[in-house]
DSSP file (Angstrom, degrees, kcal/mol; ACC not computed):
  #  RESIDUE AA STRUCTURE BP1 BP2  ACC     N-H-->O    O-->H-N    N-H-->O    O-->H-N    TCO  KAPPA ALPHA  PHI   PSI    X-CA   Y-CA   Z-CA
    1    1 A X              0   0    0      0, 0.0     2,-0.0     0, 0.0     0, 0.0   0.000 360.0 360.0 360.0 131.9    0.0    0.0    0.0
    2    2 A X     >  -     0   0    0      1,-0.1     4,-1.8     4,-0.0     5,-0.1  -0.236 360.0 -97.1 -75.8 170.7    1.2    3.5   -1.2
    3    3 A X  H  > S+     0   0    0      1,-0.2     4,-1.2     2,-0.2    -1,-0.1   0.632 120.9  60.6 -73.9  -9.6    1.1    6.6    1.1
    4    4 A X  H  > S+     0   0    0      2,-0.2     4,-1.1     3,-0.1     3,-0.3   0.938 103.0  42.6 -30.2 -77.5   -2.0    7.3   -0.6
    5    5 A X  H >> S+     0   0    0      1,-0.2     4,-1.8     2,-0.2     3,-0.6   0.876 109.5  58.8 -43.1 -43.9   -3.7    4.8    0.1
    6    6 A X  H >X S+     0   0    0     -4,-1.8     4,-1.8     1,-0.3     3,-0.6   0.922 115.1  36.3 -43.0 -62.7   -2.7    4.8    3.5
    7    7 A X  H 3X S+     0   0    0     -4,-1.2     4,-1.0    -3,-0.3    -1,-0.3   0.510 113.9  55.0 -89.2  -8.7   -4.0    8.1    4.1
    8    8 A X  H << S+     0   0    0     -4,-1.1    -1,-0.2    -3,-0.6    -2,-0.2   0.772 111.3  49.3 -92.1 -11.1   -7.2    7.8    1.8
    9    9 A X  H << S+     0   0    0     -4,-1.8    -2,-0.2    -3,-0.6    -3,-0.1   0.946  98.0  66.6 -77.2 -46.6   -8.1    4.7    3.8
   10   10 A X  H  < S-     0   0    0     -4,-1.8     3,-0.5    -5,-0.2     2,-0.3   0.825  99.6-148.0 -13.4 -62.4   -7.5    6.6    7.1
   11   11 A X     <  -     0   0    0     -4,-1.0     4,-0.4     1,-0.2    -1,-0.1  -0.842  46.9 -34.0 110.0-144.6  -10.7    8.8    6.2
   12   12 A X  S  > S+     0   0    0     -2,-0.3     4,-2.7     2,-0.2    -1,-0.2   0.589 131.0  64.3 -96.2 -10.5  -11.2   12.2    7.0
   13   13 A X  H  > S+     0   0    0     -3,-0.5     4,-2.4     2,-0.2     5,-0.5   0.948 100.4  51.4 -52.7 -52.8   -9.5   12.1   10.1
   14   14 A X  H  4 S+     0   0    0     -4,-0.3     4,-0.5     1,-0.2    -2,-0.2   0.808 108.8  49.4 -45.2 -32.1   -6.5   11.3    8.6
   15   15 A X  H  > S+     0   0    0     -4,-0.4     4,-2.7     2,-0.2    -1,-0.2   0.776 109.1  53.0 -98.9 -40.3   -6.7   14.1    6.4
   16   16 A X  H  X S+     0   0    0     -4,-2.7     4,-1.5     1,-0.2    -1,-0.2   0.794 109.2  50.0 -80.2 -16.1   -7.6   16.7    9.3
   17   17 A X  H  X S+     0   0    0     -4,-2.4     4,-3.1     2,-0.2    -2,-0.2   0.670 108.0  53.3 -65.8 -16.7   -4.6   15.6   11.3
   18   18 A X  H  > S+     0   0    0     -5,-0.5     4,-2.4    -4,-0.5     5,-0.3   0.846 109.9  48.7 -77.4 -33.9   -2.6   16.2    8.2
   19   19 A X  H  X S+     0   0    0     -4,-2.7     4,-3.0     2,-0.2     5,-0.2   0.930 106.8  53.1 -48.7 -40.9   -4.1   19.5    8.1
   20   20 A X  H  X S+     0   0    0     -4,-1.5     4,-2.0     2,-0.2     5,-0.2   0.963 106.3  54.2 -59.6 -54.1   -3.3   20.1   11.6
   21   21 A X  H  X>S+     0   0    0     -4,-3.1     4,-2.9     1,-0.2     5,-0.5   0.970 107.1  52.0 -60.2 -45.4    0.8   19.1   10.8
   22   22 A X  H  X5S+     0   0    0     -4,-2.4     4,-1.2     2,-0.2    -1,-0.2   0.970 115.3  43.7 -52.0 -38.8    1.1   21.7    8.0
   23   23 A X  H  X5S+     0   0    0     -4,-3.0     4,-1.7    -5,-0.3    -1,-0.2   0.979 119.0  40.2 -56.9 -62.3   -0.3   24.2   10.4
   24   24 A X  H  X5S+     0   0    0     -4,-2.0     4,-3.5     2,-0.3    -1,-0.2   0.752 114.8  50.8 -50.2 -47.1    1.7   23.1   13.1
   25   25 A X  H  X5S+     0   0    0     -4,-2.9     4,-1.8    -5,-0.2     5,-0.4   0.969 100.3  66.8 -67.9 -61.0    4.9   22.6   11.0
   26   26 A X  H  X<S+     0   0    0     -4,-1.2     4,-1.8    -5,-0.5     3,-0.5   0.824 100.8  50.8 -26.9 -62.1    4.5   25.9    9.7
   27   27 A X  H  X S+     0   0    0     -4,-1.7     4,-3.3     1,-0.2    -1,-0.2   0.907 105.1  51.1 -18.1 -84.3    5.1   27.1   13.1
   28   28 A X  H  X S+     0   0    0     -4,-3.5     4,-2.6     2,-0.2    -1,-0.2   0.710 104.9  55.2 -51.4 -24.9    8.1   25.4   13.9
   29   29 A X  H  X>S+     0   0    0     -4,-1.8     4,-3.7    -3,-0.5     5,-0.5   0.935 114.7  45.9 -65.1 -62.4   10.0   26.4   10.8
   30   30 A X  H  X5S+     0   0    0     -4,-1.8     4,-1.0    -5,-0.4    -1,-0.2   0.901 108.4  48.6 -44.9 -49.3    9.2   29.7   11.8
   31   31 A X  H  X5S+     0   0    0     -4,-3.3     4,-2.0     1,-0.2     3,-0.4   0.925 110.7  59.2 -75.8 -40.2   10.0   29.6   15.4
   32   32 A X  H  <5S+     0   0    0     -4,-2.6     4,-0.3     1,-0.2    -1,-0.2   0.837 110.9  36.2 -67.8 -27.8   13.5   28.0   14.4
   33   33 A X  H  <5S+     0   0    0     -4,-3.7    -1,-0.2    -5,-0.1    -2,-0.2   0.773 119.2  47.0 -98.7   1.3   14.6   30.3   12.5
   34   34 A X  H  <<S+     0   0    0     -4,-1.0     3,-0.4    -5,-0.5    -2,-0.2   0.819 108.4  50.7 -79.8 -38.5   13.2   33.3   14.4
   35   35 A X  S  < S+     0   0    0     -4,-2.0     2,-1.0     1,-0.2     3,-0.3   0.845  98.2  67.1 -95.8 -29.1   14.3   32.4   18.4
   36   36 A X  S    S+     0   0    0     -5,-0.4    -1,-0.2    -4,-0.3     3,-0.1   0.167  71.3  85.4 -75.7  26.2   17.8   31.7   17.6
   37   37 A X     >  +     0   0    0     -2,-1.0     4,-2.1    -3,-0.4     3,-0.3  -0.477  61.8 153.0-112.5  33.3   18.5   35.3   16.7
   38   38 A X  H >> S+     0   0    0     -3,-0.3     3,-1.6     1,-0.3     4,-1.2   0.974  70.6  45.3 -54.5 -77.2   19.1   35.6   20.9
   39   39 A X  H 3> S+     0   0    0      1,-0.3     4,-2.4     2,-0.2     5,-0.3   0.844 116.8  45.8 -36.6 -48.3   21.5   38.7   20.9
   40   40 A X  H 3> S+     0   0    0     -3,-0.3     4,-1.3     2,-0.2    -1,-0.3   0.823 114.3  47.8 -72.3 -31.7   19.0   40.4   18.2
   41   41 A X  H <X S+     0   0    0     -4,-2.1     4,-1.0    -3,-1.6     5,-0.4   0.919 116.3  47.6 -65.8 -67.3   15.7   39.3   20.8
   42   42 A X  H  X S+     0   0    0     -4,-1.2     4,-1.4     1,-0.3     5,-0.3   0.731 112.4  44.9 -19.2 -88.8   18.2   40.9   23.7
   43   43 A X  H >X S+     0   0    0     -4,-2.4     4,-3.4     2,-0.2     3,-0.6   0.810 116.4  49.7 -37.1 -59.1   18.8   44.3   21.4
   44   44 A X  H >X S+     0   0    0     -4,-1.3     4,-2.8    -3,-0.4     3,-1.4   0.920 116.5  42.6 -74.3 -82.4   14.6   44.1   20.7
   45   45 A X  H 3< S+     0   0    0     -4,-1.0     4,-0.4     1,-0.3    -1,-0.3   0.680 114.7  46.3 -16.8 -53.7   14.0   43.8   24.6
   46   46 A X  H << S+     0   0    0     -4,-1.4     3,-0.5    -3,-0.6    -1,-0.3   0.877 113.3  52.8 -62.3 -47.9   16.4   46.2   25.7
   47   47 A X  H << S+     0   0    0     -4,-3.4    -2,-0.2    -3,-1.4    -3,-0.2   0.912 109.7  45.0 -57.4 -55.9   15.1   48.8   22.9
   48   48 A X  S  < S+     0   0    0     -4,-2.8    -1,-0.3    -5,-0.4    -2,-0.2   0.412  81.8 128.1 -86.4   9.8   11.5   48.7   23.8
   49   49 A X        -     0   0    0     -3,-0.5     2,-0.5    -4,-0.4     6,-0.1  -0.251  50.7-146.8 -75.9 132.8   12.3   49.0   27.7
   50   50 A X    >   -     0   0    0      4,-0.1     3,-2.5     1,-0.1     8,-0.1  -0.988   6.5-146.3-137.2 104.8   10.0   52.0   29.2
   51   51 A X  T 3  S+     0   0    0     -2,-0.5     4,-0.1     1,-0.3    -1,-0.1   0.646  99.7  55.6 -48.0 -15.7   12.0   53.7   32.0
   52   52 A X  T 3  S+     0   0    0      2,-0.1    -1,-0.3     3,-0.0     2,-0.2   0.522  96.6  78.4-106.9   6.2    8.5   54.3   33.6
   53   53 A X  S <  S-     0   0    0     -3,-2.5     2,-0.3     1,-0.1    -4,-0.0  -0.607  98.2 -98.6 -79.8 156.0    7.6   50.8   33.5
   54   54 A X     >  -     0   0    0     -2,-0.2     4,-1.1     1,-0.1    -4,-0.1  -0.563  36.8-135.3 -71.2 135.3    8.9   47.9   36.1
   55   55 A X  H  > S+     0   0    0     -2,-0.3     4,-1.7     1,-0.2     5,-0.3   0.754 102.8  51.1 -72.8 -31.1   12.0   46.1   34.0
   56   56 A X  H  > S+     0   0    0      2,-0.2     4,-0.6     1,-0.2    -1,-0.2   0.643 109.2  52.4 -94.9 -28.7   10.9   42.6   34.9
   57   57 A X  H  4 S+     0   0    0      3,-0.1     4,-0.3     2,-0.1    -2,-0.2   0.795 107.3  47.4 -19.3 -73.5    7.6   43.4   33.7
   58   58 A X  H  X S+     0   0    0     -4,-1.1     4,-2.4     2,-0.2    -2,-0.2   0.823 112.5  49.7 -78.1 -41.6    8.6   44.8   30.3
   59   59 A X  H  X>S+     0   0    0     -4,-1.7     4,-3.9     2,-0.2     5,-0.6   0.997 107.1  56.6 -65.3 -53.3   10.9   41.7   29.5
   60   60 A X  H  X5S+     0   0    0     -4,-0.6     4,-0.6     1,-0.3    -2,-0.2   0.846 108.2  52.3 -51.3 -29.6    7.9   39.2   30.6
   61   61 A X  H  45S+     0   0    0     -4,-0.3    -1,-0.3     1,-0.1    -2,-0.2   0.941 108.5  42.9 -70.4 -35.7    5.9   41.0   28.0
   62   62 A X  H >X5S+     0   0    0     -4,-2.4     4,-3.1     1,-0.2     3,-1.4   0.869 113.9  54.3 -77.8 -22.2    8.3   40.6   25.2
   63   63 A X  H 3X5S+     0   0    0     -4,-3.9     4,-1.3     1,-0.4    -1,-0.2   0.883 108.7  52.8 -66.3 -24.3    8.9   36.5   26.5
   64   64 A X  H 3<<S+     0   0    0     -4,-0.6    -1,-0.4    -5,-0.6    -2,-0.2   0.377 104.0  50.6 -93.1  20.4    5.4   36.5   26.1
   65   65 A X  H X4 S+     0   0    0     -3,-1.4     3,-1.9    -4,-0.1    -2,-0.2   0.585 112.1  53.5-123.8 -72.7    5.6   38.0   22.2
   66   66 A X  H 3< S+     0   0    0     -4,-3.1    -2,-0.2     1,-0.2    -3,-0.1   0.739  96.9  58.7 -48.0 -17.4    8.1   35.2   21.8
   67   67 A X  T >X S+     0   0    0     -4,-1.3     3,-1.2     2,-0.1     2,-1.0   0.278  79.6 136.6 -94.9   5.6    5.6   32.0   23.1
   68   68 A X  T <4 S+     0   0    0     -3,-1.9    -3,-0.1     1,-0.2    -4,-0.0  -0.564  75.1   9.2 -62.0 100.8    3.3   33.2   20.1
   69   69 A X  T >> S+     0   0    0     -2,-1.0     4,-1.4   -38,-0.0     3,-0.8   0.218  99.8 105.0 129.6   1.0    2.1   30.2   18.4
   70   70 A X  H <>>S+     0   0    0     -3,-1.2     4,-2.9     1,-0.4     5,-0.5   0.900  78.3  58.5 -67.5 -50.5    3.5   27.7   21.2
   71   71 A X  H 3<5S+     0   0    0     -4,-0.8    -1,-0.4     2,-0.2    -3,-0.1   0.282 108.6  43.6 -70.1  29.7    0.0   27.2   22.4
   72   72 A X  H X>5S+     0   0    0     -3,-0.8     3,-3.2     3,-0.1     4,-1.4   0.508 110.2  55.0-136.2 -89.4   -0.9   26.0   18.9
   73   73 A X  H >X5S+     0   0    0     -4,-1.4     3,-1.3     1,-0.4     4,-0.5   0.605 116.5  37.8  10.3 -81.3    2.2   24.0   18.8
   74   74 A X  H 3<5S+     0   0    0     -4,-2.9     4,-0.4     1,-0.3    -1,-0.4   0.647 110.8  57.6 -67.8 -20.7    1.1   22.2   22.3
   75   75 A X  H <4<S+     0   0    0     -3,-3.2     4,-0.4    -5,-0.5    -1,-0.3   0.772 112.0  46.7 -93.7 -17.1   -2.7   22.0   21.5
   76   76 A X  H <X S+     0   0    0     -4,-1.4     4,-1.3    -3,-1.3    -2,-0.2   0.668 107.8  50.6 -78.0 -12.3   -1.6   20.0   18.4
   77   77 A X  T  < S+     0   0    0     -4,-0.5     4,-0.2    -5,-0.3    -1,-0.2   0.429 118.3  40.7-109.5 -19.4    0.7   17.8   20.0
   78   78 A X  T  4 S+     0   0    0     -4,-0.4    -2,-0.2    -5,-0.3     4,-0.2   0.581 113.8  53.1-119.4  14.5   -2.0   17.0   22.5
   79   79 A X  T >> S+     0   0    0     -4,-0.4     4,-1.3     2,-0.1     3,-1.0   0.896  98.1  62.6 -87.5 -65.8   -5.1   16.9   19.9
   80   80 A X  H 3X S+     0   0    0     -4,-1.3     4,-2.8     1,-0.4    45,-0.2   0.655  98.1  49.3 -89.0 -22.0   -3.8   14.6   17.5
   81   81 A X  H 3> S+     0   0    0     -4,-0.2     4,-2.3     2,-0.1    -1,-0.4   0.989 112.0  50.9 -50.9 -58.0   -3.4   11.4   19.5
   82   82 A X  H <> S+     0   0    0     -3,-1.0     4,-2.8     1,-0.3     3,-0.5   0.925 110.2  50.4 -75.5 -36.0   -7.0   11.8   20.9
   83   83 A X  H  X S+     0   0    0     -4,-1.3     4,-5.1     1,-0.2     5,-0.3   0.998 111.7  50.8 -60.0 -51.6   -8.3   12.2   17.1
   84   84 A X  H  < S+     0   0    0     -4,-2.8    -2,-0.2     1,-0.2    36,-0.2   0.709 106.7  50.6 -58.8  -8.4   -6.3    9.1   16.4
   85   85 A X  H >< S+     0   0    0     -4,-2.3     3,-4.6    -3,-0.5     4,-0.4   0.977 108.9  53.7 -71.9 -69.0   -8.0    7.4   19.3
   86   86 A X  H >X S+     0   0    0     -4,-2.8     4,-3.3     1,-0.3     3,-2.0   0.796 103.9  52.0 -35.7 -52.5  -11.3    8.6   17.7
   87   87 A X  H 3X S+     0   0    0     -4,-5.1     4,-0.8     1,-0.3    -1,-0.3   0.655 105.9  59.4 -71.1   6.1  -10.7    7.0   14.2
   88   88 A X  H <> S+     0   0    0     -3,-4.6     4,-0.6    -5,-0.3    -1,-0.3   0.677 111.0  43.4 -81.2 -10.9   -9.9    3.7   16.2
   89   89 A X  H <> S+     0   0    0     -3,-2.0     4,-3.2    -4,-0.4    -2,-0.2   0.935 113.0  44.6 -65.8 -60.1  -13.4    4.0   17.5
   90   90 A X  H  X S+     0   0    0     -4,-3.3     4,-1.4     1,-0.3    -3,-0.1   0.600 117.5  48.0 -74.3 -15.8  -15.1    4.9   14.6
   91   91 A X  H  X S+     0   0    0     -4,-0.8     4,-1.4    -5,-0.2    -1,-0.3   0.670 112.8  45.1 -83.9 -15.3  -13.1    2.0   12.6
   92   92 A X  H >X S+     0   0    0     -4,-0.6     4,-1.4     2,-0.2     3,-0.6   0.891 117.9  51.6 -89.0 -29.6  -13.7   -0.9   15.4
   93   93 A X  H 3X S+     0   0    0     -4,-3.2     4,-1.9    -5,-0.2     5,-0.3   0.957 106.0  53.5 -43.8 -62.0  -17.7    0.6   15.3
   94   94 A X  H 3X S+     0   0    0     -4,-1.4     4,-1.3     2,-0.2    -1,-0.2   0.710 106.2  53.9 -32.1 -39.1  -17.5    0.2   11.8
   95   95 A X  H XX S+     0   0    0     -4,-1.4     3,-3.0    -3,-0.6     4,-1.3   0.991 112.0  43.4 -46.1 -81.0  -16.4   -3.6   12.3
   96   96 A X  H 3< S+     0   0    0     -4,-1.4    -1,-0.2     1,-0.2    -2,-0.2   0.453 103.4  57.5 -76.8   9.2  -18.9   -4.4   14.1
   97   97 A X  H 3X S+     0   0    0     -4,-1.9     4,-1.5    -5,-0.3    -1,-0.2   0.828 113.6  46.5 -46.8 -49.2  -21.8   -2.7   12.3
   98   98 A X  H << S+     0   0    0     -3,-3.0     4,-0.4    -4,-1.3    -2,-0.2   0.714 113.3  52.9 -90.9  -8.5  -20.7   -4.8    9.1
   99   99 A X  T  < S+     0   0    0     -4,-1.3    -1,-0.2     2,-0.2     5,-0.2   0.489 116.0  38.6 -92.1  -5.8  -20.5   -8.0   11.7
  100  100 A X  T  4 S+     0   0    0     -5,-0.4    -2,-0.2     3,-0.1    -1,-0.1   0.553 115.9  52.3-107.3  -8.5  -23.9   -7.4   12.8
  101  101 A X  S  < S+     0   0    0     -4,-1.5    -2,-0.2    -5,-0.1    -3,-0.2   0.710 135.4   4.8 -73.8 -47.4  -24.9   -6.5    9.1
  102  102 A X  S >  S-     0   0    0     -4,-0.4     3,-0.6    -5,-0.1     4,-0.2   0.510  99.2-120.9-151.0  -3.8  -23.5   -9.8    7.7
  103  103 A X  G >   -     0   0    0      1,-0.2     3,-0.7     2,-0.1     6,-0.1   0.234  42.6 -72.0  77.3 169.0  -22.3  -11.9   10.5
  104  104 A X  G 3  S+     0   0    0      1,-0.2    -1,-0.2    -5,-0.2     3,-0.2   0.122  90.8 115.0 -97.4  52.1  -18.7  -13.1   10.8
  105  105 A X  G <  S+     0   0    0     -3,-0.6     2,-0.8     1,-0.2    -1,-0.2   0.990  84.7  50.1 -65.8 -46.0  -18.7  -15.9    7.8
  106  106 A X    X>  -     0   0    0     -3,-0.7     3,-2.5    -4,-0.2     4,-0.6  -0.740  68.3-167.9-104.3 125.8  -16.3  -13.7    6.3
  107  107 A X  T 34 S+     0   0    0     -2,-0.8     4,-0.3     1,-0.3    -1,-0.1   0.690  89.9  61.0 -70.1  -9.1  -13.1  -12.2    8.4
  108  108 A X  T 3> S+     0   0    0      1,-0.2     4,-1.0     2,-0.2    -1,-0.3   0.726  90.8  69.5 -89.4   6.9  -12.2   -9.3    5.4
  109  109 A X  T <4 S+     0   0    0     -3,-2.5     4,-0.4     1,-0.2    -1,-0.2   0.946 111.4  31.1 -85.5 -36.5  -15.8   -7.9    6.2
  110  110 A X  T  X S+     0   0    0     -4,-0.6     4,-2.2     1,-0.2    -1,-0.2   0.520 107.9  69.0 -79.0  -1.3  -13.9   -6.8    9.9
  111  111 A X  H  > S+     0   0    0     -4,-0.3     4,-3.2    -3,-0.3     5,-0.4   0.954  92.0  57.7 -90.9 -42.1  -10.5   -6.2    8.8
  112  112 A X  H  X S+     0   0    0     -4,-1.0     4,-2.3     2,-0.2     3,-0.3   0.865 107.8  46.8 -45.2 -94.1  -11.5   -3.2    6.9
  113  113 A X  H  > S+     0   0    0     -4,-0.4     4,-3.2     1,-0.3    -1,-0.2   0.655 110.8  50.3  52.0 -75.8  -12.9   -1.5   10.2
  114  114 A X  H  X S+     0   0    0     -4,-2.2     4,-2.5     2,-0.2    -1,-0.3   0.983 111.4  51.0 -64.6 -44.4   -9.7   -2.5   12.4
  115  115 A X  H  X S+     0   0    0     -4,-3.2     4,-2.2    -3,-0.3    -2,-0.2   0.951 108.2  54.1 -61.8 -21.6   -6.9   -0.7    9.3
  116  116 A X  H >X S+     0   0    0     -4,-2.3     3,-2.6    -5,-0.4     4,-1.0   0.845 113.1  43.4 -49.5 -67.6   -9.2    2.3    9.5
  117  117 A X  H >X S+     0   0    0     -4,-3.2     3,-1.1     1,-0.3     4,-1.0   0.736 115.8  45.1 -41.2 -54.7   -8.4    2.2   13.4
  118  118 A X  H 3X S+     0   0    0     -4,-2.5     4,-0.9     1,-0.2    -1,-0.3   0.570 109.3  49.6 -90.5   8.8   -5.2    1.6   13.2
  119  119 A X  H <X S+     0   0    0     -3,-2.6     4,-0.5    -4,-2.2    -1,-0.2   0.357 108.8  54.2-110.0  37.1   -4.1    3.8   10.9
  120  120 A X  H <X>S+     0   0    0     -3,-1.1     4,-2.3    -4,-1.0     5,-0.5   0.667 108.5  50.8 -64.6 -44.7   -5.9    6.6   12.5
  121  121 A X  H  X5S+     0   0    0     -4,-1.0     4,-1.0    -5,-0.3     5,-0.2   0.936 107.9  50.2 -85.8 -37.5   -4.2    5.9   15.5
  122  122 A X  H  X>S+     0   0    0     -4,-0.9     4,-2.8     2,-0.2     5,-0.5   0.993 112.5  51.2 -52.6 -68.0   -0.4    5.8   13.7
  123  123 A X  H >X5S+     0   0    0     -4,-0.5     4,-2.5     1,-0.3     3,-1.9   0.922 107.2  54.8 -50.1 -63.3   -1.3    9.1   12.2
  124  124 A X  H 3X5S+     0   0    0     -4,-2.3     4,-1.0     1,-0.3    -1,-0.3   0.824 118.2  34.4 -29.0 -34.9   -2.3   10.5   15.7
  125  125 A X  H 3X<S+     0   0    0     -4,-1.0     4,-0.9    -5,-0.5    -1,-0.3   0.767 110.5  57.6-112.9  -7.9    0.6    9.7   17.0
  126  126 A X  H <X5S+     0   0    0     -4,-2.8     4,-0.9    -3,-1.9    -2,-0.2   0.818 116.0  43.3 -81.3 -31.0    3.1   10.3   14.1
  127  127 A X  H  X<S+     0   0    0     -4,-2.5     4,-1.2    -5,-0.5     3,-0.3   0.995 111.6  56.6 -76.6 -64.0    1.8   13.9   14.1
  128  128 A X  H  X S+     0   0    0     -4,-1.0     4,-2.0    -5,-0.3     5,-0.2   0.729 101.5  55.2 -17.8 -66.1    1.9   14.2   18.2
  129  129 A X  H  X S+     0   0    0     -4,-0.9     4,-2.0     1,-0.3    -1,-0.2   0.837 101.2  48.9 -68.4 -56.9    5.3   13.5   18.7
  130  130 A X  H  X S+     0   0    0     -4,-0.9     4,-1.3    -3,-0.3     5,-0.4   0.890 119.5  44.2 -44.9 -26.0    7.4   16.1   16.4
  131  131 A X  H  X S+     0   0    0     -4,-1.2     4,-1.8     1,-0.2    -2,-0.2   0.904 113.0  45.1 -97.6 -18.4    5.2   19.0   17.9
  132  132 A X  H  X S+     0   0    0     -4,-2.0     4,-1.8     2,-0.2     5,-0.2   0.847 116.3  52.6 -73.3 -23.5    5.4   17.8   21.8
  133  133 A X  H >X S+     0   0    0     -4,-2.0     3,-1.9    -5,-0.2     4,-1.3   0.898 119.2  34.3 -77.0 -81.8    9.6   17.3   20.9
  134  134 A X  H 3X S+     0   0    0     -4,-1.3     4,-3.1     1,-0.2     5,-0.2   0.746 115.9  57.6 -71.7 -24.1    9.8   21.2   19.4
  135  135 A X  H 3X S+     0   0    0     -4,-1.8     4,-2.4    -5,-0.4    -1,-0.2   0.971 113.5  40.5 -31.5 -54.4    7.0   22.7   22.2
  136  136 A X  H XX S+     0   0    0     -3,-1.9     4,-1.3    -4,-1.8     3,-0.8   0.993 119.7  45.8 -59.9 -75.5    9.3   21.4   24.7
  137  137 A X  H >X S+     0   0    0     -4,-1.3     4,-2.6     1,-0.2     3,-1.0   0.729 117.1  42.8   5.3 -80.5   12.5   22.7   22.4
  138  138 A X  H 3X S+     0   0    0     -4,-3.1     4,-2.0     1,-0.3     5,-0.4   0.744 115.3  48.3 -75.9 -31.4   11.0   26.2   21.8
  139  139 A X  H <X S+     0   0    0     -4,-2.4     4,-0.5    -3,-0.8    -1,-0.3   0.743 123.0  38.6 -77.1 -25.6    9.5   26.8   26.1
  140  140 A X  H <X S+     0   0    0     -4,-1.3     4,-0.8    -3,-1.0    -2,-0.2   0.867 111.3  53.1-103.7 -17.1   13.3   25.7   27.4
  141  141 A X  H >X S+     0   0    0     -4,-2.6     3,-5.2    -5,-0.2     4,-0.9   0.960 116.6  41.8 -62.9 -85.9   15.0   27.5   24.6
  142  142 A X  H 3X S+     0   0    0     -4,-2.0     4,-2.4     1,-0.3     5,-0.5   0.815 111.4  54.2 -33.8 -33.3   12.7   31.0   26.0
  143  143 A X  H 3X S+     0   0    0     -4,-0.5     4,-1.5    -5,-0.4    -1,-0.3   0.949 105.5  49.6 -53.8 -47.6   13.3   30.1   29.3
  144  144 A X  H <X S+     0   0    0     -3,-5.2     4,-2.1    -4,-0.8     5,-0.4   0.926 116.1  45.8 -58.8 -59.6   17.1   30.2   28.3
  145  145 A X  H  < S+     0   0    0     -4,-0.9     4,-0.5     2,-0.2    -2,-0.2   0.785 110.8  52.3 -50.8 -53.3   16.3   33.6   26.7
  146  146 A X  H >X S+     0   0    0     -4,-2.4     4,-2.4     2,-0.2     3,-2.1   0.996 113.2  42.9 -39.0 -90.6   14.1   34.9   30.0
  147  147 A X  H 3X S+     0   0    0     -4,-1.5     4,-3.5    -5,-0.5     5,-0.4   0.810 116.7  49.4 -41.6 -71.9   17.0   34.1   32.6
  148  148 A X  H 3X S+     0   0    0     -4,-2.1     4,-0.8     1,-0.3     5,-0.4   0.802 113.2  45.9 -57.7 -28.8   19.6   35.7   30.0
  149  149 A X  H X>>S+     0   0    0     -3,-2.1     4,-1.5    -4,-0.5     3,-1.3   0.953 109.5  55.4 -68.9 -59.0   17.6   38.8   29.5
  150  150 A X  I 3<>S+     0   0    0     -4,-2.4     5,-1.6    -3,-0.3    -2,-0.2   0.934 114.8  38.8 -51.7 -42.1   17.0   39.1   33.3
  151  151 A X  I 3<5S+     0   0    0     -4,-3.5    -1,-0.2    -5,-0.5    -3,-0.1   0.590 120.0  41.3-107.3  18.0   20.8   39.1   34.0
  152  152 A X  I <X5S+     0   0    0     -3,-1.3     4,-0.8    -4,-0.8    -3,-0.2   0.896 125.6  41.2 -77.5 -67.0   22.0   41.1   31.2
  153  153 A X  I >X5S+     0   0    0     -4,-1.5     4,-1.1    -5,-0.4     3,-1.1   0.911 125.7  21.2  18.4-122.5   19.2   43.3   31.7
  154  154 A X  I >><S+     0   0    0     -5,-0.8     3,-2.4     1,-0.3     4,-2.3   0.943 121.6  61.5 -46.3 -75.3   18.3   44.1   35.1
  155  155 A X  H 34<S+     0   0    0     -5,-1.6    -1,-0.3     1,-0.2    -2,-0.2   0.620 108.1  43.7  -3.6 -56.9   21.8   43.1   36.1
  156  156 A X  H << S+     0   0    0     -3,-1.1    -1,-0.2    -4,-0.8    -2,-0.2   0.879 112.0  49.3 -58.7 -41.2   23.2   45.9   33.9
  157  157 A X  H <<        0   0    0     -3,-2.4    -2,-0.2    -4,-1.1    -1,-0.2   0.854 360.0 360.0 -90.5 -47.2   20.7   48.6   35.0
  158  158 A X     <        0   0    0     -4,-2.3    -1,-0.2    -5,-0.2    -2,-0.1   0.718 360.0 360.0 -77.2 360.0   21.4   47.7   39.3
């Protein structure tokens, strides 16, 4: 079976977890080549800094202008298992509709049913795993960013 097939058998889950990784991938490309710019986030941070504002403040807004799209990141990463759970539902229903529909003299009338399920459930989980790895990445990389801001920063300024 070709990746076509794979995915046409799948159903329309499959196809809205494949929407979900182009979104989601989309992201990450972006956030990798955008947070590794540190000194240039620093410079950006420093720049916009409002002498009548609290410093610890102003930097916790800008971390929080860097964690844009994260929550999309993590709601994908924790979506697309549970969808792939769903198309195992809706394929083992599917079995047994067509085994109470035609009884089990023939075994391909259930097999059809279970490949939905399981490759709903592959796709759910093929998709999960790259976006929970760079969620994690891109929140300990910002973390790195936070702390380094705080003691360039502040540091500089006391």
């Amino acid at each position: 079976m070709n990746i076509l097939e794979f995915i046409d058998k799948g159903g329309i889950i499959v196809y809205i977890l494949i929407f979900l990784n182009i979104i989601g991938f989309s992201i990450i490309i972006y956030k990798f080549l955008t947070l590794p710019q540190v000194k240039k986030i620093l410079q950006n941070i420093t720049m916009n800094l409002d002498v009548n504002k609290d410093l610890e403040s102003q930097i916790e807004y800008e971390i929080k202008k860097l964690e844009s799209g994260l929550v999309i990141i993590k709601n994908i990463a924790i979506i697309s298992p549970l969808l792939g759970l769903l198309g195992t539902v809706v394929g083992i229903y599917s079995s047994f509709e067509a085994i109470s529909q035609k009884g089990l003299g023939d075994p391909t009338i259930f097999s059809g049913g279970i490949a939905v399920a399981l490759i709903t459930t592959i796709a759910g989980i093929i998709v999960s795993i790259p976006h929970q790895i760079a969620y994690n990445h891109f929140i300990s990389f910002i973390d790195k960013i936070e702390l380094r801001a705080k003691k360039e920063i502040i540091g500089n300024i006391k």
